[in-house]
C-alpha positions in Angstrom: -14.2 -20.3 19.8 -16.4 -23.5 20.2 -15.6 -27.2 20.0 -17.5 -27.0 16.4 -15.1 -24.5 14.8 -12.7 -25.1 12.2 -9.3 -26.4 13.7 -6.7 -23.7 13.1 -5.1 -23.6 10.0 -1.3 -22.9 9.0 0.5 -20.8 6.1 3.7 -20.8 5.3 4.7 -18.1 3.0 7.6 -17.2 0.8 9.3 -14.1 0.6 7.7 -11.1 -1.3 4.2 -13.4 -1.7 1.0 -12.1 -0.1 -1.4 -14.2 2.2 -5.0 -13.2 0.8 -8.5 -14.0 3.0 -12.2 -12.7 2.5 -15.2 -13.0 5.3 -18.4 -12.7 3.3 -20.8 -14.7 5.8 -22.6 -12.0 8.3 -21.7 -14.3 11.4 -18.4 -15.7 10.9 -15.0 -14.2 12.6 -11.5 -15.2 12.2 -8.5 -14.8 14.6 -5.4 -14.4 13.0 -1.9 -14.8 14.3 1.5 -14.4 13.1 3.6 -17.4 14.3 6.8 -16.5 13.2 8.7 -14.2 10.5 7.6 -11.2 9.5 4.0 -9.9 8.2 2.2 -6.7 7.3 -0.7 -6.0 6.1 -1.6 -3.0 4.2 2.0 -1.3 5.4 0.9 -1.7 9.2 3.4 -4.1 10.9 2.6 -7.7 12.5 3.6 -8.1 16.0 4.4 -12.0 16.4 2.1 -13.8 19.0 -1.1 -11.5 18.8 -4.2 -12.4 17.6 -5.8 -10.1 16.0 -9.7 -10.6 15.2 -11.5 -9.9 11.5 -15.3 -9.1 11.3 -17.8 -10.2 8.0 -16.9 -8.1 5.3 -13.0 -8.1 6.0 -10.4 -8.3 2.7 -7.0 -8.8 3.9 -3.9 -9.2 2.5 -0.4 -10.2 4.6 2.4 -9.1 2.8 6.0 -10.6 3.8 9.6 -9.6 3.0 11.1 -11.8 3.9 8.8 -15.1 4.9 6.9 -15.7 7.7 4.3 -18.4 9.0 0.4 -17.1 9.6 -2.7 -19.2 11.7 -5.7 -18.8 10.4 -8.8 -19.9 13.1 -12.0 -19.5 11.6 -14.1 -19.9 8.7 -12.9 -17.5 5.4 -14.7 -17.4 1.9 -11.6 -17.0 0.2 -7.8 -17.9 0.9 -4.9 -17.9 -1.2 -1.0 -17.6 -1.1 -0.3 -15.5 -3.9 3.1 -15.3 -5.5 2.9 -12.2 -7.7 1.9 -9.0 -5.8 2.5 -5.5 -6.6 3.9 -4.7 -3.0 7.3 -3.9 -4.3 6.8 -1.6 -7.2 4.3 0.2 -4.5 7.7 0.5 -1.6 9.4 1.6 -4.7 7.2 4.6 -5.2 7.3 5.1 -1.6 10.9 5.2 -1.8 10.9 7.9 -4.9 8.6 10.0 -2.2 10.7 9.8 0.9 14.0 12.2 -0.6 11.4 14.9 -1.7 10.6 14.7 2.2 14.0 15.2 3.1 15.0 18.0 0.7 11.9 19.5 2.1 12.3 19.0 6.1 16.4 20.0 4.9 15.1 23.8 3.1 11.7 23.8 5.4 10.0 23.7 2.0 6.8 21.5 1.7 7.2 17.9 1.2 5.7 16.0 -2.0 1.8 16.3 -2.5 0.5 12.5 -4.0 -2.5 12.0 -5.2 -4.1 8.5 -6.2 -6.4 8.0 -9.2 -8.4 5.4 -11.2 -11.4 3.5 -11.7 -13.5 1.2 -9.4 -12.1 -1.4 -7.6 -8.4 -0.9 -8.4 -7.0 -0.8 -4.9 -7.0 3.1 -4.8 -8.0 3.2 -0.8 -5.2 0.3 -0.1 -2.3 1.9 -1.9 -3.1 5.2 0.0 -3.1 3.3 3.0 0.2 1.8 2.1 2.2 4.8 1.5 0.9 6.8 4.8 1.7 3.5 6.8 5.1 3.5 5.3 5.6 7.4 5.3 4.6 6.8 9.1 6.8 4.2 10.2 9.7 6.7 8.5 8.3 8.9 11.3 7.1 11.0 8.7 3.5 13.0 9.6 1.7 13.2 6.6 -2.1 14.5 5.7 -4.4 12.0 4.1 -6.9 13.3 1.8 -10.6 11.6 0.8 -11.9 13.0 -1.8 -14.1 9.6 -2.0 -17.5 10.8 -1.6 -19.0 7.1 -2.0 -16.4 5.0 0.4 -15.1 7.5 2.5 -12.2 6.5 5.2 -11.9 9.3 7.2 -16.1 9.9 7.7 -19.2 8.5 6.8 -20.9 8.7 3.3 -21.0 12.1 1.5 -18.4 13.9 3.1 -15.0 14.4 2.1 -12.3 15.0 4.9 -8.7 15.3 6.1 -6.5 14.0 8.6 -3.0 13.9 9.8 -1.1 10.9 10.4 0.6 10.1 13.0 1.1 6.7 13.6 0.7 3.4 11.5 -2.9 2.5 10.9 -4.1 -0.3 13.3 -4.5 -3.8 11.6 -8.2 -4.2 12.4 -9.6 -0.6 12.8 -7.7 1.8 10.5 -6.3 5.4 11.1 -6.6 7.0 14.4 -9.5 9.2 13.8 -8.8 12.2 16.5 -9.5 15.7 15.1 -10.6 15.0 11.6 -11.5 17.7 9.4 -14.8 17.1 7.5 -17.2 19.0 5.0 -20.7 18.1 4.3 -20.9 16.6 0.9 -24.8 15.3 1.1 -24.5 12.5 -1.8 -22.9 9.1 -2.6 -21.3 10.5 -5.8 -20.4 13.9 -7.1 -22.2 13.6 -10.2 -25.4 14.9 -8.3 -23.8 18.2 -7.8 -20.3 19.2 -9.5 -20.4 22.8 -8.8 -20.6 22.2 -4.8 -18.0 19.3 -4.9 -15.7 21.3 -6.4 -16.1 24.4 -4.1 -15.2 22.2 -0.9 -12.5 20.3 -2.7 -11.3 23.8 -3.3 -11.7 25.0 0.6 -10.4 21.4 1.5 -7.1 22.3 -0.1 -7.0 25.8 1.2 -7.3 24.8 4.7 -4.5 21.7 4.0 -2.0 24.2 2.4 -2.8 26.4 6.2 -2.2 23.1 8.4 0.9 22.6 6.5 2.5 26.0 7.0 1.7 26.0 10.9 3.1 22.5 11.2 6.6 22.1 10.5 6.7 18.2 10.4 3.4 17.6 8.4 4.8 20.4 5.4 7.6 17.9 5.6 6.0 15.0 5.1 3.3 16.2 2.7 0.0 15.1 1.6 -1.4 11.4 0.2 -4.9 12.2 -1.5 -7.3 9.3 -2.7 -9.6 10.4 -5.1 -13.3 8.2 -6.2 -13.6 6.1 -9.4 -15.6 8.4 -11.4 -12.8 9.0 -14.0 -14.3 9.7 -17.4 -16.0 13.0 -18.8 -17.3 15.7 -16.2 -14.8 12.7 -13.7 -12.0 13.5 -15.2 -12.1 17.1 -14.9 -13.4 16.2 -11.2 -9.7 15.2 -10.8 -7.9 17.9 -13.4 -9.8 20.5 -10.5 -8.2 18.5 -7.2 -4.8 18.3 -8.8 -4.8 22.0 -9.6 -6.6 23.0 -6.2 -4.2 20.9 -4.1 -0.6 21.8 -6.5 -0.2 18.0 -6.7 3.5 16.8 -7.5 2.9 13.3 -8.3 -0.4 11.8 -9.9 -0.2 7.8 -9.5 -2.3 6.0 -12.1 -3.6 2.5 -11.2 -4.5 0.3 -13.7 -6.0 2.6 -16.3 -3.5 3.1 -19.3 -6.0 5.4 -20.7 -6.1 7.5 -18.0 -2.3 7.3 -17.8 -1.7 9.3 -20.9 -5.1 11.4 -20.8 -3.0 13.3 -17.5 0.0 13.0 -18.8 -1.1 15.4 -21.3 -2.8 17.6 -19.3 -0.6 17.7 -16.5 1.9 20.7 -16.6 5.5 19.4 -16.5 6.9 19.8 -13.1 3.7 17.4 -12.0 5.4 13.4 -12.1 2.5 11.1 -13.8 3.3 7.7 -12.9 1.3 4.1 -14.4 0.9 1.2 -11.6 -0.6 -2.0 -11.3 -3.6 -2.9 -9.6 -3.5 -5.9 -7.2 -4.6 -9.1 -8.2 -6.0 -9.1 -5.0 -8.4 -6.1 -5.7 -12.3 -7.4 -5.0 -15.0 -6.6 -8.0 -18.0 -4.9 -5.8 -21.0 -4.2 -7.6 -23.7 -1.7 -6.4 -25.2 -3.9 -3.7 -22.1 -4.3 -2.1 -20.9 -0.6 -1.9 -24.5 0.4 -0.6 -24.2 -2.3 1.8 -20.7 -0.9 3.1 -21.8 2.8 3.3 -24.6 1.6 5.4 -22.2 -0.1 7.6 -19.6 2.8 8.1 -22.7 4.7 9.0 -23.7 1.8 11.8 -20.1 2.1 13.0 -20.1 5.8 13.2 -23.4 5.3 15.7 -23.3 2.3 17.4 -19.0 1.5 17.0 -17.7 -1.9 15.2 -15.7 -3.6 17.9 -16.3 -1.3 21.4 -20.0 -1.0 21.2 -21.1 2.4 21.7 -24.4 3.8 22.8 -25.6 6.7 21.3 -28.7 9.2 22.5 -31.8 9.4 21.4 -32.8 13.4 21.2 -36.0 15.3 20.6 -35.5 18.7 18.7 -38.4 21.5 18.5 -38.9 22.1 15.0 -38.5 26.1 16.2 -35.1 25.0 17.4 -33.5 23.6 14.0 -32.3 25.2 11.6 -32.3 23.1 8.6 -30.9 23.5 5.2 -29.9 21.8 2.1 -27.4 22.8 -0.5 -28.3 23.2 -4.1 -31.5 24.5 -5.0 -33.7 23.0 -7.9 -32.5 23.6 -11.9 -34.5 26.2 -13.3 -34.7 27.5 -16.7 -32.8 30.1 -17.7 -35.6 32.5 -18.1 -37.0 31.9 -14.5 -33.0 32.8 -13.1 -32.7 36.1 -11.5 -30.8 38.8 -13.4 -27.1 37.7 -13.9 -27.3 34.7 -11.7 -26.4 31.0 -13.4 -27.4 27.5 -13.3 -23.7 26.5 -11.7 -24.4 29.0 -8.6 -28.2 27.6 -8.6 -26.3 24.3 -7.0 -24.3 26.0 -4.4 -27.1 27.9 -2.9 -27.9 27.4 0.7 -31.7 26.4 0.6 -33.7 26.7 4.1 -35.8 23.3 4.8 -39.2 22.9 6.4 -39.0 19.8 8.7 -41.6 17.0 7.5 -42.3 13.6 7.4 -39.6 13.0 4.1 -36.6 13.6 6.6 -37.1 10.5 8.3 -33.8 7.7 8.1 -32.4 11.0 6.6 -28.6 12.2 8.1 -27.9 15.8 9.3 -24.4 16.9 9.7 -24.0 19.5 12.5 -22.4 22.4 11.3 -19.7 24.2 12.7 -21.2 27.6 11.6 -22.9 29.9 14.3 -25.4 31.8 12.5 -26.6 31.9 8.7 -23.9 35.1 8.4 -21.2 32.5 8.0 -20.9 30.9 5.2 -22.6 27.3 5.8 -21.7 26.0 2.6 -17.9 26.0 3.7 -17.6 25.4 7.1 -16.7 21.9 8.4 -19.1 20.0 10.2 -18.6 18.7 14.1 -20.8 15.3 13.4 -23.7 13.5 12.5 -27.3 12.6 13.5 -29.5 10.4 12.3 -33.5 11.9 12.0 -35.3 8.2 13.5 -39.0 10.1 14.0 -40.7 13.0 13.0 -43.9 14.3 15.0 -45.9 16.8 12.9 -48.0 17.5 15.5 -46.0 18.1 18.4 -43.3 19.3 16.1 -40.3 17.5 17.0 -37.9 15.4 15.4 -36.5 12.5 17.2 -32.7 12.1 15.9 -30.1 9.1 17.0 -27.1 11.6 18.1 -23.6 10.1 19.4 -23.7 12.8 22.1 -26.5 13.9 24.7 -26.3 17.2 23.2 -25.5 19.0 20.1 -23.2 21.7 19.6 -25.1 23.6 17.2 -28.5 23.8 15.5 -27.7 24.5 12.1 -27.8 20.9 10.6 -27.4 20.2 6.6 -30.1 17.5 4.8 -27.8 14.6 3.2 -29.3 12.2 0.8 -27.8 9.6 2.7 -30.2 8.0 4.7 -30.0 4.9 7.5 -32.2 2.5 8.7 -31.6 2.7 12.7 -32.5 -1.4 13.2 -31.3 -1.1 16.9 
């Protein structure tokens, strides 16, 4: 910090109130310190005398028990103490979880599966942070889900993916993200294809229930799923078909009372529906804003947010790639082959011819060997980024975290990148 920047600041909070700050402008940082009493933010503990550093774009929220004293050094959009926050309803329904975890780890049965639903901009990703921070500082080892197509935690845009916990998130950079487990996706939202979506949500949960039976702990601890804000019409079933593909035990419902009752309804019996407040720190973000954060979760993913990292730039022959999309075009009924439908039309693996319209486009790299395994459901080792494309010496140029990639069968997303490096 220079002579010219703001003098540090001090808050004194109450216990059970919430310290709140926003970073909107691109340049500005803040260090912020815990000077005495306890804080956490977003479940993670505080530890007392660390200053820990927040980049443009950062929300936070400090949570404390039982009172504590915060510096604030730097220049923030938004601060506020707030006195009413949802943070003890949400240890409540951490608490409801945790003697489902020991009846389970007691019988080696499997521990509660949780998933989160609502709207946009309700706090979803935060309470889902919360209760595997908590579950984690129980020493629990739990699986967290995205299902969030649009703002994904665990990958980049247009995946979905898994991951198991296994310490506390880390204030500024999230979840460890060793071994996750990702499947290509290709779009922002899964209204673009439905069928797909729900085939890899399907294999998702297939290959969770498998992790969960070969590790003890994890079946303990069970699964926290957060699910995307699409929650009306051809949504809503979006989240009737996770619930069922995963066997969920508890459905949390933020916000929406609608929503509430609509699963309620639907829900067999033995699955716990439970209505829950939103945070009245939750930030409206319009379209803008969530394009602007998928693009950079995609930066991050190539270049890294606080560790710079330096990826490769690679040229692939043409002959060498093997490129595919999923989901061919809709064609009329009469044009179908014999017996084949419209809903298997969008799963299809469709071979592409490299051009000039791949450019800024992302390819995952598959996992699959050959086009004898099935592409559509295999998980995917990474990502690269297709910068150039020469026609005539056919090659594409792509911006690859590693000098080398593993395979050659790479999947078109619709995401694409602007590499400004």
């Amino acid at each position: 910090m220079t002579e010219n920047d703001p003098k540090p600041r001090e808050f004194k909070l109450d216990a059970d109130s919430e310290l709140r700050f926003e970073i909107e402008s691109k340049n500005e940082k803040v260090l912020m310190e815990l000077k005495n009493g306890l804080g956490e933010i977003f479940g993670t503990e505080l530890v007392k005398g660390k200053k820990y550093e927040f980049l443009p774009g950062a929300k936070v929220a400090i949570f404390t028990w039982h009172g504590c004293t915060i510096e604030l050094i730097g220049k923030t959009d938004v601060t506020y103490i707030a006195k009413e926050t949802p943070m003890i309803i949400y240890l409540n329904c951490h608490a409801a979880l945790e003697p489902m975890r020991d009846i389970a780890e007691k019988g080696e049965t499997q521990g509660p599966i949780t998933m989160i639903v609502g709207p946009c901009n309700v706090g979803k990703s935060t309470l889902t942070k919360i209760l595997l921070n908590y579950a984690a500082r129980m020493h629990r080892r739990p699986i967290f889900v995205d299902l969030d197509v649009g703002q994904g935690q665990i990958s980049i845009p247009g995946t979905i993916g898994a991951l198991l916990v296994e310490r506390p998130s880390s204030v500024t950079d999230g979840f460890s993200q060793q071994a996750p487990l990702v499947f290509h996706f290709g779009h922002n939202s899964p209204q673009y294809n439905i069928e797909l979506y729900n085939l890899i949500v399907t294999k998702l949960a297939k290959v969770c229930r498998d992790r969960l039976q070969a590790n003890k702990k994890a079946r303990a601890s069970g699964v926290v799923i957060n699910t995307c804000g699409w929650v009306r019409g051809d949504g809503y079933k979006l989240l009737t078909h996770a619930a069922q593909a995963f066997e969920v035990d508890v459905i949390l419902v933020l916000d929406q009372e609608r929503l509430y009752n609509e699963l309620k309804d639907d829900m067999p019996d033995f699955v716990k529906v439970v209505h829950l407040p939103k945070s009245g720190g939750v930030v409206e973000r319009g379209q803008s804003q969530r394009a602007e954060t998928r693009d950079s979760a995609v930066r991050e993913y190539f270049y890294g947010l606080r560790t710079p990292l330096y990826p490769h730039s690679l040229e692939i022959k043409f002959s060498e790639a093997r490129l595919y999309k999923i989901g061919a075009p809709i064609l009329p009924t009469s044009c179908m082959p014999l017996g084949m439908t419209a809903d298997e039309n969008m799963t299809k693996l469709v071979a592409v011819t490299p051009g000039p319209n791949l450019l800024h486009h992302l390819l995952s790299i598959s996992f699959a060997n050959s086009n004898e395994d099935d592409i559509i459901q295999t998980n995917v080792a990474g990502f690269v980024c297709v910068t150039n494309v020469d026609v005539e010496r056919q090659t594409l140029t792509v911006l690859s975290p590693q000098p080398k990639l593993p395979q050659t069968v790479l999947l078109v997303s619709d995401i694409q990148f602007m590499d400004s490096h």
